[in-house]
C-alpha positions as MATLAB code, in Angstrom:
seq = 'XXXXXXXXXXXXXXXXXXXXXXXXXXXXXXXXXXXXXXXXXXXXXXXXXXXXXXXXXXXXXXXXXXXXXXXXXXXXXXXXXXXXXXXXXXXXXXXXXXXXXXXXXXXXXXXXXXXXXXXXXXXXXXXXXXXXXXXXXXXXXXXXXXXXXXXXXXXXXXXXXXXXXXX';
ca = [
     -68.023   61.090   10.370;
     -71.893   62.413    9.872;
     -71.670   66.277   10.603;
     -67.589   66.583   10.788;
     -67.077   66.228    7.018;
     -66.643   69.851    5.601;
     -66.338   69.101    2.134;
     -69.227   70.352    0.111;
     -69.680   67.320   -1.970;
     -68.655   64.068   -1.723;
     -68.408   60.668   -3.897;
     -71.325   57.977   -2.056;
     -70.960   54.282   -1.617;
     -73.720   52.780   -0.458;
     -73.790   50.095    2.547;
     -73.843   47.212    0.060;
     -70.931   48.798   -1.928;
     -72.775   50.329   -5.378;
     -71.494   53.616   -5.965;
     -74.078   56.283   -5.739;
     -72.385   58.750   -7.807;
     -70.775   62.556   -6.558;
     -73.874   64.367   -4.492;
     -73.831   67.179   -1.836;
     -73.053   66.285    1.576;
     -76.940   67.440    2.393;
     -77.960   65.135    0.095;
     -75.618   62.389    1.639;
     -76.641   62.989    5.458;
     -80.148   62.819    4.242;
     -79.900   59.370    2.795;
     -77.668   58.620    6.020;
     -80.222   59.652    8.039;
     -82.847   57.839    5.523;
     -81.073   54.161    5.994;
     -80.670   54.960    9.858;
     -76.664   54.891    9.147;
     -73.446   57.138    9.604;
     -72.240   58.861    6.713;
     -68.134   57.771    7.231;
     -65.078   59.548    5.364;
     -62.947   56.851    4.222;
     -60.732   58.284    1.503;
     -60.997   62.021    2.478;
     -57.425   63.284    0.447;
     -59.365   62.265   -2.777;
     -61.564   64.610   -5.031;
     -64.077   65.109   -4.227;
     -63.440   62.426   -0.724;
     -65.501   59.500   -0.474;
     -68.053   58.613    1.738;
     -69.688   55.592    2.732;
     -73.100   55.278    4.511;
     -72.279   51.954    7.468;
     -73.692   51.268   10.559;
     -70.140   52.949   12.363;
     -70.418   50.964   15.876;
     -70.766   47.346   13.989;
     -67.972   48.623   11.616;
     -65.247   49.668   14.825;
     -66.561   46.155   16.176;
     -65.706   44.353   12.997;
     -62.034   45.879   12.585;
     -61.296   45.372   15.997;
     -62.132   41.447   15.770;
     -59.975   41.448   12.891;
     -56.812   43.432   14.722;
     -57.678   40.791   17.308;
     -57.480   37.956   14.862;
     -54.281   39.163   13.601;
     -52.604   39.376   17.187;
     -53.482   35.521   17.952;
     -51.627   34.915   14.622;
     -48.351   36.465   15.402;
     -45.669   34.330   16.529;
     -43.959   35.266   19.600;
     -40.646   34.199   21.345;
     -38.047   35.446   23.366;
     -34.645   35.105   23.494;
     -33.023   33.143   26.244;
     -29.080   33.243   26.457;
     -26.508   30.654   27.316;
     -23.099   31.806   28.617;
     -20.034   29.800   28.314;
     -16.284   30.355   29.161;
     -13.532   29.516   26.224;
     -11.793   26.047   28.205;
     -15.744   25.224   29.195;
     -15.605   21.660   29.715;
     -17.410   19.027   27.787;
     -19.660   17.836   30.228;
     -21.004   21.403   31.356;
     -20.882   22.165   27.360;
     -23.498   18.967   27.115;
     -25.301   20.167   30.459;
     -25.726   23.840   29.109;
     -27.007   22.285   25.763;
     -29.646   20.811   27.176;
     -30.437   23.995   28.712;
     -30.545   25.331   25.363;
     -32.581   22.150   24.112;
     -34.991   22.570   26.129;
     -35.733   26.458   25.387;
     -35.724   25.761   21.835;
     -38.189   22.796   22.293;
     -40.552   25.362   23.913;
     -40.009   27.858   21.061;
     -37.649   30.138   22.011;
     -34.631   31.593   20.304;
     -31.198   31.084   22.608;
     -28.080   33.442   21.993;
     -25.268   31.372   22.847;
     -22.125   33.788   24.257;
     -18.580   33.281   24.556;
     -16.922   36.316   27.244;
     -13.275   36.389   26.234;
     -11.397   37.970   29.740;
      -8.049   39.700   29.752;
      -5.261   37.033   28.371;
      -8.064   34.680   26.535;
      -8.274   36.994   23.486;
      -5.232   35.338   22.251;
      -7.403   31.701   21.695;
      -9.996   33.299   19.670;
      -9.953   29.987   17.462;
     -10.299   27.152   20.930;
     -13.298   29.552   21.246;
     -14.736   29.005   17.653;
     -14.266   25.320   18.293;
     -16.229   25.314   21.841;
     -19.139   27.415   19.754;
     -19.156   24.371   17.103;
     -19.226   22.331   19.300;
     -22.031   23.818   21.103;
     -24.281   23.992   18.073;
     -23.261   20.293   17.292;
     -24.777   19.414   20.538;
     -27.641   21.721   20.715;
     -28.437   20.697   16.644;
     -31.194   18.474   17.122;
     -33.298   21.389   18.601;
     -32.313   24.220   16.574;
     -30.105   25.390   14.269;
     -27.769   28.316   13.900;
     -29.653   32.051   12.615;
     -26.396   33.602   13.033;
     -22.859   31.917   12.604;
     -20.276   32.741   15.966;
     -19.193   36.168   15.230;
     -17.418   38.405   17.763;
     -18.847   41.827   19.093;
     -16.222   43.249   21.053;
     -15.131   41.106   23.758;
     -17.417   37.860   23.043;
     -17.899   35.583   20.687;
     -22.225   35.028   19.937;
     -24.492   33.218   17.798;
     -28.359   32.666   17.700;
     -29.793   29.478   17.314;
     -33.443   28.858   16.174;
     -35.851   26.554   16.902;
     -36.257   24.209   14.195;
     -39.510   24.290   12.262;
     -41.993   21.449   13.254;
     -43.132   18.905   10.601;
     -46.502   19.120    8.951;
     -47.934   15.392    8.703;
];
């Protein structure tokens, strides 16, 4: 920016965007300091680098409003998790689903785990058939990202939230 550029000249855009043509970089901080603007490098790895004569405060304003912009349009969640034990029950299967219902309904992603302890990795399959029958339960809110699928010692999936209607 203004006096930091070294090159010795430089391609000139002017503040409305018509190109100026390749001139010296005294000729450039003259019309800079002409207009009452900063002479900015934006390209400076091109030959000769290019320069562009903008009022540099309003232009750091302007990108930040946009990064702004962009953060208020990202969607963010977290991820809440629901534990469950491979002979769960089905009314604390239906209570934990509602659990699950409700973090879905407020946007949230919910990993659903199964901890298999010493002796219960023999009934992998009753445990496949409790995480069906969570997600049948828990299918009105969301629906499964990632099928039951064991990672060591436990059996997880993710459900997601399911996308809201347009009308």
């Amino acid at each position: 920016m203004n006096e930091e550029i070294r090159a010795r000249e430089v391609r000139l855009i002017a503040s409305d965007g018509t190109q100026l043509g390749v001139v010296s970089i005294e000729e450039a901080m003259e019309k800079a300091n002409e207009a009452k603007l900063d002479l900015v490098n934006i390209s400076p790895n091109a030959k000769p680098p290019v320069c562009k004569l903008l009022d540099y405060g309003k232009y750091r304003y302007e990108q930040q409003k946009k990064e702004k912009e962009a953060k208020k349009k990202q969607k963010s969640y977290q991820v809440k998790e629901v534990r469950l034990g491979i002979f769960t029950e089905e009314h604390d299967l239906t209570v934990k689903a509602n659990n699950a219902i409700k973090f879905l309904k407020s946007g949230d992603k919910v990993k659903v785990s199964l901890r298999f302890r010493g002796r219960e990795m023999g009934h992998i399959a009753q445990g496949q058939k409790t995480m069906e029958r969570f997600a049948e339960l828990a299918a009105e809110a969301g629906t499964p990202e990632k099928r039951p699928e064991m990672e060591g010692r436990s059996l997880s999936m993710i459900l997601t939230p399911k996308a809201e209607k347009q009308s």
